[in-house]
Steps between C-alpha positions, in 0.01 A plus 500: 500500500769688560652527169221550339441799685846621411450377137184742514641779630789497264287456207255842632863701560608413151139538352524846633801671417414794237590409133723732315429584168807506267436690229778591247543849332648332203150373398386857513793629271440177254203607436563902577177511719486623863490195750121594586450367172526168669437556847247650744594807659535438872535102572731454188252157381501467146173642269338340231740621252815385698343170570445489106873570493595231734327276346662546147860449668550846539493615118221788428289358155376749234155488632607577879710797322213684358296426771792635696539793304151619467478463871772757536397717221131545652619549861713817363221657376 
């Protein structure tokens, strides 16, 4: 009983611990977009778009690019 209660407790302490993000400006400059292109501002989590990014091993398609880029263009208006 014992170790299970030790096994428990180790397993909440671990479970707990805050999770860094680990973003990487170089994406940002690959694809010459600001890094809240990809992220939320705030808890750093990834948005649609960078999960869209992720998920195509870190290469931006054509489509994502105009999407991208109309995105931007609007939000300077």
């Amino acid at each position: 009983m014992r170790l299970f209660s030790i096994l428990m407790s180790s397993v909440f302490i671990c479970l707990s611990l805050p999770i860094t993000a680990q973003a990487i400006p170089s994406f940002s400059r690959q694809i010459q977009a600001d890094c809240r292109t990809c992220h939320f501002i705030g808890n750093k989590s990834l948005n649609k778009f960078g999960r869209e990014f992720k998920i195509n091993a870190s290469h931006e398609t054509e489509e994502m690019r105009n999407r991208r880029l109309k995105l931007e263009s609007e939000s300077g208006d």
